[in-house]
C-alpha atoms as an extended CHARMM CRD file, in Angstrom:
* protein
*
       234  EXT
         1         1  UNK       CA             95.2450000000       61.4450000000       74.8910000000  PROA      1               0.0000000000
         2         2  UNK       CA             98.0970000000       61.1660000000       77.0480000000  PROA      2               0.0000000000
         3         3  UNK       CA             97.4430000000       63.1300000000       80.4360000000  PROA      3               0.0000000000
         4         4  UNK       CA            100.3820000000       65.9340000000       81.6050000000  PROA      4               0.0000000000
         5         5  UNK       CA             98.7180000000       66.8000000000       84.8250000000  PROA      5               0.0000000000
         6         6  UNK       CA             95.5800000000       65.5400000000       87.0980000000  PROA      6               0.0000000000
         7         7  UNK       CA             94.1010000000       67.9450000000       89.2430000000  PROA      7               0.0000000000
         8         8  UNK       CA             92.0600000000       65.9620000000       91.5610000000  PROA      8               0.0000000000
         9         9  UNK       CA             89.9170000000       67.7140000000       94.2870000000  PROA      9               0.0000000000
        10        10  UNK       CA             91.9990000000       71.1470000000       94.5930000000  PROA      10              0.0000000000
        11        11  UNK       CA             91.3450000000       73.3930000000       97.1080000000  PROA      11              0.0000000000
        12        12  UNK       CA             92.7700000000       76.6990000000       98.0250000000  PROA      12              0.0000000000
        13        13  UNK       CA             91.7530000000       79.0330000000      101.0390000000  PROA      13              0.0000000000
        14        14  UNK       CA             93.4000000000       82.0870000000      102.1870000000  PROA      14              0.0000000000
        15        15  UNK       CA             92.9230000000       83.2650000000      105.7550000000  PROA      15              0.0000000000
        16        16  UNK       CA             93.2180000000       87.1460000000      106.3650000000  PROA      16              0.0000000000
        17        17  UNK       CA             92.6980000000       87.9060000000      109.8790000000  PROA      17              0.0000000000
        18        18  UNK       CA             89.4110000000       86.1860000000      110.9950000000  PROA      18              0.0000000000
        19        19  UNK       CA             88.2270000000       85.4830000000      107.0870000000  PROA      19              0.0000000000
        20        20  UNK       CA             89.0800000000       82.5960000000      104.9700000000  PROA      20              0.0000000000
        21        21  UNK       CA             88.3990000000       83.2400000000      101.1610000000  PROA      21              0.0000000000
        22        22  UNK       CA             88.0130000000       80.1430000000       99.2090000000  PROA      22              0.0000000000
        23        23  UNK       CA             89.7060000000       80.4560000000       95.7860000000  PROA      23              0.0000000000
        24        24  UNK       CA             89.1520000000       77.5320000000       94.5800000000  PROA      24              0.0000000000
        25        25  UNK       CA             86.3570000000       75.0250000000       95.9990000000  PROA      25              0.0000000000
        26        26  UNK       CA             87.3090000000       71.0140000000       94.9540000000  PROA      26              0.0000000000
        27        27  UNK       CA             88.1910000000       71.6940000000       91.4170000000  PROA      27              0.0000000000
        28        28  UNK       CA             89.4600000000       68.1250000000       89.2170000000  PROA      28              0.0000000000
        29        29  UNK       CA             90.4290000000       68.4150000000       85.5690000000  PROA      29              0.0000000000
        30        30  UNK       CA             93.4140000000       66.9360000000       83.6030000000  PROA      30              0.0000000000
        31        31  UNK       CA             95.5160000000       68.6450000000       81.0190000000  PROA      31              0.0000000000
        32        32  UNK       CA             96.6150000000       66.6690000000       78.1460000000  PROA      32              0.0000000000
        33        33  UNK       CA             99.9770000000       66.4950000000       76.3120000000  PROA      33              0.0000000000
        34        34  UNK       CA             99.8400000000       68.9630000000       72.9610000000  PROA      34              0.0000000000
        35        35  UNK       CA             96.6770000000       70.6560000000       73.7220000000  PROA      35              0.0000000000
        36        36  UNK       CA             95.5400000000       74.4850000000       73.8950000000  PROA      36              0.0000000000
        37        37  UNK       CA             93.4970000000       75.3960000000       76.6140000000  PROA      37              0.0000000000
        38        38  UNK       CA             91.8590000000       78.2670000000       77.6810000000  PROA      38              0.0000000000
        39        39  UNK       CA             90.5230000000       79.0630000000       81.1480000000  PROA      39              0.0000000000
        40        40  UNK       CA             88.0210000000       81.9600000000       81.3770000000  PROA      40              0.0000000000
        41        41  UNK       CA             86.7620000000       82.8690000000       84.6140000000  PROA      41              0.0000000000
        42        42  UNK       CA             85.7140000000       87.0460000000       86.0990000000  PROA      42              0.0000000000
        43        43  UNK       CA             88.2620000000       88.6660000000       87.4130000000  PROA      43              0.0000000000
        44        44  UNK       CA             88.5030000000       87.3370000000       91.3180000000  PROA      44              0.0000000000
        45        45  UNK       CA             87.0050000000       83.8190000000       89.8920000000  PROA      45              0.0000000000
        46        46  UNK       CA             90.3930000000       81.5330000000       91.2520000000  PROA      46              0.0000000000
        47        47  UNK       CA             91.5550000000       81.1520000000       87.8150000000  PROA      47              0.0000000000
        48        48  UNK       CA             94.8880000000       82.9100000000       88.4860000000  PROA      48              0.0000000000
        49        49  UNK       CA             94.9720000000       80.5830000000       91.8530000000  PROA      49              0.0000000000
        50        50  UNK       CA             94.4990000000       77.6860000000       89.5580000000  PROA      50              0.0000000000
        51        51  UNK       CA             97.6840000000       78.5630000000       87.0370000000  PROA      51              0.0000000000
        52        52  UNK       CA             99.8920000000       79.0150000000       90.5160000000  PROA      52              0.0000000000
        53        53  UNK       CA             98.8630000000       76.0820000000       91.7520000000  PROA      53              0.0000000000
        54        54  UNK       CA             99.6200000000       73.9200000000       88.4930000000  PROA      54              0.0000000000
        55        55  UNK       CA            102.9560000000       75.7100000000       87.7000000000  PROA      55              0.0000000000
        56        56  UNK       CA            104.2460000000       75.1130000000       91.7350000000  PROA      56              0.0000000000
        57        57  UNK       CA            104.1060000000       78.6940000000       92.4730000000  PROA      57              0.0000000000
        58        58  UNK       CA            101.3470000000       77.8460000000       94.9320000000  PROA      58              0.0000000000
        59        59  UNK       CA            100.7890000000       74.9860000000       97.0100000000  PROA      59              0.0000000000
        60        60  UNK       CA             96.7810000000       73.6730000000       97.2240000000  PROA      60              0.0000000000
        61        61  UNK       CA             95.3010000000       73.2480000000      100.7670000000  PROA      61              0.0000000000
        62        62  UNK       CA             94.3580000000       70.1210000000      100.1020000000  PROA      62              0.0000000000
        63        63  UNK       CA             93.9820000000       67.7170000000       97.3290000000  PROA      63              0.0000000000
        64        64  UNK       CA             96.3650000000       66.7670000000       94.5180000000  PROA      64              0.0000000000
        65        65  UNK       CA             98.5600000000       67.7140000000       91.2680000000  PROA      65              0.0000000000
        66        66  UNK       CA            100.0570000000       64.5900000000       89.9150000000  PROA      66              0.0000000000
        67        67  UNK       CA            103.2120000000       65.2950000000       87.3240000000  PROA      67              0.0000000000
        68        68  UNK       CA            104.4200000000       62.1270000000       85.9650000000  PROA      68              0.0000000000
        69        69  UNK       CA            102.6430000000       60.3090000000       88.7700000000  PROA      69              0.0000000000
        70        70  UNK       CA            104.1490000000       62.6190000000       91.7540000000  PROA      70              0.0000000000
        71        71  UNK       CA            101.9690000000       64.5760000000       93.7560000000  PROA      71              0.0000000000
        72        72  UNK       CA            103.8190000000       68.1800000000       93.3150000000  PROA      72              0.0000000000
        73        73  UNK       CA            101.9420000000       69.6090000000       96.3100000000  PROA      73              0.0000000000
        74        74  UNK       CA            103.8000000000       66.9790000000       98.6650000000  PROA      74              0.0000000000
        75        75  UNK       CA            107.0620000000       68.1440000000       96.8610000000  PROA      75              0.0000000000
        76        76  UNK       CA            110.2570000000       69.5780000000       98.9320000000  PROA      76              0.0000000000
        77        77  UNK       CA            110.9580000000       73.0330000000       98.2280000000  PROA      77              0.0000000000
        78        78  UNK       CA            113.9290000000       71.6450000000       96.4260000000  PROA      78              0.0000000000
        79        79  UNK       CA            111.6770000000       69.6320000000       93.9280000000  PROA      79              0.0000000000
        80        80  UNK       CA            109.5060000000       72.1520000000       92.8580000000  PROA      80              0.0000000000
        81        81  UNK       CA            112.2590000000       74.4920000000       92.0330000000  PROA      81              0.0000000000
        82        82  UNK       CA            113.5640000000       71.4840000000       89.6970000000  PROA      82              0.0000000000
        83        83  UNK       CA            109.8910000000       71.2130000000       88.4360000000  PROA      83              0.0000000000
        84        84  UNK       CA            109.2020000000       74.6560000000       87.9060000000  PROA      84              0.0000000000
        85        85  UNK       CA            112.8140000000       74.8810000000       86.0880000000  PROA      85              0.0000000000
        86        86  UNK       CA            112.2380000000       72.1370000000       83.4010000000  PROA      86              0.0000000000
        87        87  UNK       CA            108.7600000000       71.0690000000       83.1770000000  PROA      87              0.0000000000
        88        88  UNK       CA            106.6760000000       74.2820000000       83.4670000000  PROA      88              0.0000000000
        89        89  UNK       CA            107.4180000000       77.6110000000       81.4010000000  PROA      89              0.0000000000
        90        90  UNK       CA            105.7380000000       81.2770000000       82.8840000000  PROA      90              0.0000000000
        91        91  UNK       CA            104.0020000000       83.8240000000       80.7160000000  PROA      91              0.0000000000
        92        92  UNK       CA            103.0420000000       86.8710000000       82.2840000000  PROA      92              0.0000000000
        93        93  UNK       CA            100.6040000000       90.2190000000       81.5840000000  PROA      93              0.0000000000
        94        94  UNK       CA            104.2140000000       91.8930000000       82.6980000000  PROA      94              0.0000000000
        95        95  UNK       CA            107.0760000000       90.7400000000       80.8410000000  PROA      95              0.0000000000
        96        96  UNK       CA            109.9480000000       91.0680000000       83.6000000000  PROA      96              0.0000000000
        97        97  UNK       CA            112.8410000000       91.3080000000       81.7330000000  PROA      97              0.0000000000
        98        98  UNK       CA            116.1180000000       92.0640000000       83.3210000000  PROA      98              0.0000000000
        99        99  UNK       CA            116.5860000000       95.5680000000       81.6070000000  PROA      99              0.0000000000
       100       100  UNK       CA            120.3130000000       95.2510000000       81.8000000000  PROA      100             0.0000000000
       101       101  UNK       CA            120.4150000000       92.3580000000       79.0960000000  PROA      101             0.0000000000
       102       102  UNK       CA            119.9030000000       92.2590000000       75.4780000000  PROA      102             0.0000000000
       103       103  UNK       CA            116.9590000000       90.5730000000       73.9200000000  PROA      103             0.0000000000
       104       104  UNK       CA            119.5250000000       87.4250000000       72.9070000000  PROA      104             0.0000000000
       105       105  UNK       CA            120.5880000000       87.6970000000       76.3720000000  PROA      105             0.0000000000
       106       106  UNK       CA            116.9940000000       87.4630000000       77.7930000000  PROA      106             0.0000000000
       107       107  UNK       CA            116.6220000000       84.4400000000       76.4770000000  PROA      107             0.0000000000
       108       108  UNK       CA            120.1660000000       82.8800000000       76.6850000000  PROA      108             0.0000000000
       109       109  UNK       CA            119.5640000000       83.0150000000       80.7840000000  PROA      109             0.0000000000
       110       110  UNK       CA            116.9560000000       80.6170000000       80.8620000000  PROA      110             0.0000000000
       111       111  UNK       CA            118.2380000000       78.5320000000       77.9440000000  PROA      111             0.0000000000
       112       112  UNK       CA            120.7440000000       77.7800000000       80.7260000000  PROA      112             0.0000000000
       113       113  UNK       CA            118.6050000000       76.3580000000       82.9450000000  PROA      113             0.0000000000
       114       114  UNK       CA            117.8730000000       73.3670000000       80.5940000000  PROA      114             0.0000000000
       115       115  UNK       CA            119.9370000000       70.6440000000       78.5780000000  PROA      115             0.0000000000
       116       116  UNK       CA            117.2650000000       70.4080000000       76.2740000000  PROA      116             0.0000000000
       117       117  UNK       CA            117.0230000000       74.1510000000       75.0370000000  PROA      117             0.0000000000
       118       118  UNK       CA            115.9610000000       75.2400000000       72.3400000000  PROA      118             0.0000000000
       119       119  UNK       CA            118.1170000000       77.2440000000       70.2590000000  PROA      119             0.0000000000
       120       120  UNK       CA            117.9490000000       81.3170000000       70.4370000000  PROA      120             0.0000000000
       121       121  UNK       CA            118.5300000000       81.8610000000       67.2110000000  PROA      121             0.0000000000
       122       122  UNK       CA            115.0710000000       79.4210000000       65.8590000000  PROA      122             0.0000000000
       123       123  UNK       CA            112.8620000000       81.5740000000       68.8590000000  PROA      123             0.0000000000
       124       124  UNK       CA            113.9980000000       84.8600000000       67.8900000000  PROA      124             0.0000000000
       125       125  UNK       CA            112.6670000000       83.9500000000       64.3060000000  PROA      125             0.0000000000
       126       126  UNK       CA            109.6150000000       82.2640000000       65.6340000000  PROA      126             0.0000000000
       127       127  UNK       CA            108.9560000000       85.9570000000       67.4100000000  PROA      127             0.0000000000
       128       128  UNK       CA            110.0380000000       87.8120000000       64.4270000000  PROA      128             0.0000000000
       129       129  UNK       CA            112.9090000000       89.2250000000       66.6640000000  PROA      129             0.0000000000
       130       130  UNK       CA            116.1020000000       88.2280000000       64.8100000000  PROA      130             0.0000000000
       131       131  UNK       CA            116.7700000000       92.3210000000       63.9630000000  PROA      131             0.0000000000
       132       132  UNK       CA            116.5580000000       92.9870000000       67.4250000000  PROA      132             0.0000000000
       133       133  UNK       CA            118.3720000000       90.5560000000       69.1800000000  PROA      133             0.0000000000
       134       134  UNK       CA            120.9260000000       93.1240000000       70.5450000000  PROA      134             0.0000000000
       135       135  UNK       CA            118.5870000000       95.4480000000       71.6610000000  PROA      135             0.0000000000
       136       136  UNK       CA            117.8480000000       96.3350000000       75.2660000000  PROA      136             0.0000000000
       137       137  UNK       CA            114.1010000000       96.0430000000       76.6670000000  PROA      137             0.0000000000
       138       138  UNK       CA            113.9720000000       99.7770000000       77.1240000000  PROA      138             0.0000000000
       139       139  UNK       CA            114.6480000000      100.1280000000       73.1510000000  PROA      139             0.0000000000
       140       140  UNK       CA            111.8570000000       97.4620000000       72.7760000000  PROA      140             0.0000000000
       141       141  UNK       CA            107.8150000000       98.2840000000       72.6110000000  PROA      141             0.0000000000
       142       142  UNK       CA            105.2730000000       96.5190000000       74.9430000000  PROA      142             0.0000000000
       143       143  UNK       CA            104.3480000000       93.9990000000       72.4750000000  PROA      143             0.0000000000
       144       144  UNK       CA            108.2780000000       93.2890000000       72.0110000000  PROA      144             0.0000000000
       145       145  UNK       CA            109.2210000000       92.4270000000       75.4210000000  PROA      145             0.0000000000
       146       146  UNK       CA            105.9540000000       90.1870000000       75.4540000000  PROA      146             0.0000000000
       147       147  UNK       CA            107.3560000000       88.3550000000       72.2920000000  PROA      147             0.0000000000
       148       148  UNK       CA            110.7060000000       88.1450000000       74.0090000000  PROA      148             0.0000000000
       149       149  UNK       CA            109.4170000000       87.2400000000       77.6310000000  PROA      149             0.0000000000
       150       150  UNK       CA            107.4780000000       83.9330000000       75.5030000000  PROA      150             0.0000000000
       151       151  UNK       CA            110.5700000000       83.5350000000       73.4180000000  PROA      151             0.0000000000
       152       152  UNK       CA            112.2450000000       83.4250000000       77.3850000000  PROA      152             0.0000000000
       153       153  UNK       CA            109.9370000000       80.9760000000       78.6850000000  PROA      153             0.0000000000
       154       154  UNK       CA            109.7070000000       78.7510000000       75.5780000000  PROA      154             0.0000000000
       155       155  UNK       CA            114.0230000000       78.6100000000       75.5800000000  PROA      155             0.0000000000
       156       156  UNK       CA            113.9890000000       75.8850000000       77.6500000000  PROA      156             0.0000000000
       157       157  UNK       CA            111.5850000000       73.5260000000       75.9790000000  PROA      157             0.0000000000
       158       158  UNK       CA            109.3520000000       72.8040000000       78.8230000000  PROA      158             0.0000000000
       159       159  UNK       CA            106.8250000000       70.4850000000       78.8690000000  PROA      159             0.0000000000
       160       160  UNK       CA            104.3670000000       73.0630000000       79.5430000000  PROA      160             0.0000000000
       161       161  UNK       CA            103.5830000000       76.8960000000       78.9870000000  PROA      161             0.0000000000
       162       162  UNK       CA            101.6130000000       78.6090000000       81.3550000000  PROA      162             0.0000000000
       163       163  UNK       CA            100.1040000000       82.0870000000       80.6840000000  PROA      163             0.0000000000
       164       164  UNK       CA             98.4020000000       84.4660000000       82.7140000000  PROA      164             0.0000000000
       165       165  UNK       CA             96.8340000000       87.1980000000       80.8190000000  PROA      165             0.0000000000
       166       166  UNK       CA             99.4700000000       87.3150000000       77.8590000000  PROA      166             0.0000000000
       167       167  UNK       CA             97.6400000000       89.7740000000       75.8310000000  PROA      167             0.0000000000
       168       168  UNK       CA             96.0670000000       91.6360000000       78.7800000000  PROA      168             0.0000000000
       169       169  UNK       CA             98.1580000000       95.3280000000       78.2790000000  PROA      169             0.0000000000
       170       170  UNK       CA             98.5070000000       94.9730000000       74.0560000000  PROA      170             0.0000000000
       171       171  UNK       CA             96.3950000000       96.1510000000       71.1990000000  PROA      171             0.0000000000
       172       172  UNK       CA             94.5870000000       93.9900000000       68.9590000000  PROA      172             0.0000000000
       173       173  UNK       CA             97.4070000000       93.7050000000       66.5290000000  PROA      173             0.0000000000
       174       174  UNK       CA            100.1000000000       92.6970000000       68.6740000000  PROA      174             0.0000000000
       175       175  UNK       CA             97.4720000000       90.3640000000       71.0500000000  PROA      175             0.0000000000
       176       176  UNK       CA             97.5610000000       88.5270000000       68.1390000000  PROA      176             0.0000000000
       177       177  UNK       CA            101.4070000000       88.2550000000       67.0330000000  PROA      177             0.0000000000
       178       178  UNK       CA            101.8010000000       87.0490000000       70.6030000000  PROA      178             0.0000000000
       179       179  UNK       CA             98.6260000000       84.3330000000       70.2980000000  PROA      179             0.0000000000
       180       180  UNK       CA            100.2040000000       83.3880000000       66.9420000000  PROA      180             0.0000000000
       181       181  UNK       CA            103.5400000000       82.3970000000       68.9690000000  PROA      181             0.0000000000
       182       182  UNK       CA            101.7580000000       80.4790000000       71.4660000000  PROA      182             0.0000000000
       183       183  UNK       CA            100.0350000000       78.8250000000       68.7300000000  PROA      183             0.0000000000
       184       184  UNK       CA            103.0980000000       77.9000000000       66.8010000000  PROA      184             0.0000000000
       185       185  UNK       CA            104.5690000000       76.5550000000       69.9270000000  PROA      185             0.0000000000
       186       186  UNK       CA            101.4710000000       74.3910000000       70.6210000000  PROA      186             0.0000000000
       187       187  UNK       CA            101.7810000000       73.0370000000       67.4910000000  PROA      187             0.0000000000
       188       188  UNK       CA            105.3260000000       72.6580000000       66.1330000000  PROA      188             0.0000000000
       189       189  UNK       CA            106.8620000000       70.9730000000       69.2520000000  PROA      189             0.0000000000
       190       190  UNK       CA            103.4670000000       69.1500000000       70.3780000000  PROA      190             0.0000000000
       191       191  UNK       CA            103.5850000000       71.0800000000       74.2530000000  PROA      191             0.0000000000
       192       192  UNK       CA            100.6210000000       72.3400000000       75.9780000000  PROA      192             0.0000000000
       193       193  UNK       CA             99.1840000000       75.5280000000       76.4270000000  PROA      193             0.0000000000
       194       194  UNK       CA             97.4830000000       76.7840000000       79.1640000000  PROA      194             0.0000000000
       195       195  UNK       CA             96.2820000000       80.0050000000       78.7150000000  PROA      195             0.0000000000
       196       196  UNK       CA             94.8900000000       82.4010000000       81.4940000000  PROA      196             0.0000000000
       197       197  UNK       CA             92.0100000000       85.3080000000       80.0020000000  PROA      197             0.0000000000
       198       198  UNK       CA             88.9490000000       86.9250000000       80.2740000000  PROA      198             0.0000000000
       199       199  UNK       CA             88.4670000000       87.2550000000       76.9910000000  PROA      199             0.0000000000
       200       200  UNK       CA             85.9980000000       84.7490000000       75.9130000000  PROA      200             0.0000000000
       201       201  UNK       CA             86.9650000000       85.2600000000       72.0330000000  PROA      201             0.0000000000
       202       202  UNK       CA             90.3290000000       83.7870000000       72.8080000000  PROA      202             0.0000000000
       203       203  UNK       CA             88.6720000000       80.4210000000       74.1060000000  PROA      203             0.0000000000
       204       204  UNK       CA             87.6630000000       79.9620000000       70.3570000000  PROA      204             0.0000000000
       205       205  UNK       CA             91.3950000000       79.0860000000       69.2330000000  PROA      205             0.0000000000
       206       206  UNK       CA             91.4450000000       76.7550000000       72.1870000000  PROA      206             0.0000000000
       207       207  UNK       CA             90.9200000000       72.9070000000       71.7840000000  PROA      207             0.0000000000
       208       208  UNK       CA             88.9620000000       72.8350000000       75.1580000000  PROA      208             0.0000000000
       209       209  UNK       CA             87.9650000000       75.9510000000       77.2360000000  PROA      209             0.0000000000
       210       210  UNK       CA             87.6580000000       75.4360000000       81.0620000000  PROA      210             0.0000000000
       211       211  UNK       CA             85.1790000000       77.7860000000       82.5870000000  PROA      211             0.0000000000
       212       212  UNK       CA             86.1040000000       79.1170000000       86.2260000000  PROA      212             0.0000000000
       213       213  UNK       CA             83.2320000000       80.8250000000       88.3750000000  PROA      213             0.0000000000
       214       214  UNK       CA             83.7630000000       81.4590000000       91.9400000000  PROA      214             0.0000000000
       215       215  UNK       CA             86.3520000000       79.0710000000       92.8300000000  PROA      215             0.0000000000
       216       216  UNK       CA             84.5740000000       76.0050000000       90.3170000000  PROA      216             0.0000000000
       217       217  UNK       CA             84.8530000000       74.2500000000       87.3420000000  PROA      217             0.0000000000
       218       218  UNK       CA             81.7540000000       75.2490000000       86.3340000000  PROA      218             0.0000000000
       219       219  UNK       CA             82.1360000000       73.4630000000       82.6620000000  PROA      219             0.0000000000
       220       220  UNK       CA             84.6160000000       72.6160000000       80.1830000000  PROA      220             0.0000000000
       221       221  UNK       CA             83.6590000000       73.1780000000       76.2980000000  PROA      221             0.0000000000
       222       222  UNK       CA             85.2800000000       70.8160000000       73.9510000000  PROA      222             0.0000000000
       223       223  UNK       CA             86.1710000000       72.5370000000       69.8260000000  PROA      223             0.0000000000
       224       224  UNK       CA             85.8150000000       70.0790000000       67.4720000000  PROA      224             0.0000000000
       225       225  UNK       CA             87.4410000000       73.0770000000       65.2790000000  PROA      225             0.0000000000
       226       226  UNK       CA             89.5030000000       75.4630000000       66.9650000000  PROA      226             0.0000000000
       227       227  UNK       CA             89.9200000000       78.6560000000       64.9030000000  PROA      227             0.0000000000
       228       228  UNK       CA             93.0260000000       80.3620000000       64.1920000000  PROA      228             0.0000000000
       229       229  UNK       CA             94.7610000000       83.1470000000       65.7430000000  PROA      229             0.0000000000
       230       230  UNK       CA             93.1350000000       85.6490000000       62.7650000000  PROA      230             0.0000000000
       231       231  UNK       CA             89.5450000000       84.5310000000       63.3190000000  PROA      231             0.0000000000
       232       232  UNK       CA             89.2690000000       84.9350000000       66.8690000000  PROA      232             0.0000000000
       233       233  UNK       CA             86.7140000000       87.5010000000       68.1720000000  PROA      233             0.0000000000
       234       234  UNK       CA             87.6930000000       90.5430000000       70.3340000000  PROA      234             0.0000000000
């Protein structure tokens, strides 16, 4: 499989006062092009450190991220704004959409970012949004704006989607219209998935889960048969 990103050796400390936490403590995986993976840790585990640190949010304190062969730790501040603009797209628990645009609108803005988007009109039908595509996010429920907020990041067809707790503030039922998107996504246009949660049922759907304990890898499991969306376990 062809690699997207190398993680080799990450660290991360944070220094408050006269203590230094250790998020994460030498971690090295690699993230392959068209795959779903899960990464389950506890809550306080590094594995919201880890997403940061792949999608440029965060820089490591030592060690490396190679994109395309480029170390994206050693990047100006200049390049990872270009990186985190076309190769990575955010999903968030909180959907942060700018309550003064429509839903169309949402996802118009960052279709503007790339010249490779992907059109409006095919994500608000992949999200089952079409109806409401000139509705405000105050007009919208939770599970809406979360549909829209993918539908957002997915608009400008980066190479990867990055998501930090996606279903963490929905119901069963709409958890799974929004792990049904990220699905579709995974499959349809061949990107990878990256997929933040503490819910180990959710690592079933996932072609490998990466297992995050106190600032390790502590184990990756590899599904031969990743189940669907409707068979995971809550």
């Amino acid at each position: 499989m062809e690699s997207i990103l190398s993680v080799r050796g990450v660290t991360k400390d944070y220094v408050m006062g006269e203590v230094t936490v250790n998020a994460l403590r030498g971690v090295s995986c690699e993230l392959y092009r068209g795959e779903f993976v899960a990464i389950l840790g506890a809550s306080g585990s590094g594995k919201s450190t880890l997403l940061n640190i792949l999608g440029g949010i965060d820089r490591p304190t030592s060690g490396e991220v190679l994109f395309g062969g480029r170390n994206i730790g050693g990047m100006t501040e200049k390049e990872l704004t270009m990186y985190r603009r076309l190769a990575v797209g955010f999903v968030f628990q909180f959907y942060n959409l700018i309550p003064n645009l429509t839903t169309a609108e949402n996802i118009l803005l960052a279709s503007d970012l790339s010249k490779n988007a992907l059109p409006a009109a095919e994500l608000l039908e992949m999200i089952g949004m079409s109806d409401r595509a000139r509705h405000f996010p105050s007009q919208l429920s939770g599970g809406q704006q979360q549909r829209v907020a993918i539908a957002r990041a997915l608009a400008k067809n980066p190479s990867m989607l990055l998501c930090d707790e996606p279903t963490g503030a929905l119901d069963f039922a709409t958890s799974l219209q929004v792990l049904k998107i990220l699905r579709e996504f995974n499959k349809k246009y061949n990107k990878t998935v990256a997929i933040i949660t503490h819910n180990a049922g959710i690592g079933g759907m996932a072609d490998r889960v990466f297992h995050i304990r106190d600032g390790l890898l502590d184990g990756v499991t590899v599904n031969e048969s990743p189940l669907e969306p409707e068979e995971v376990g809550w």
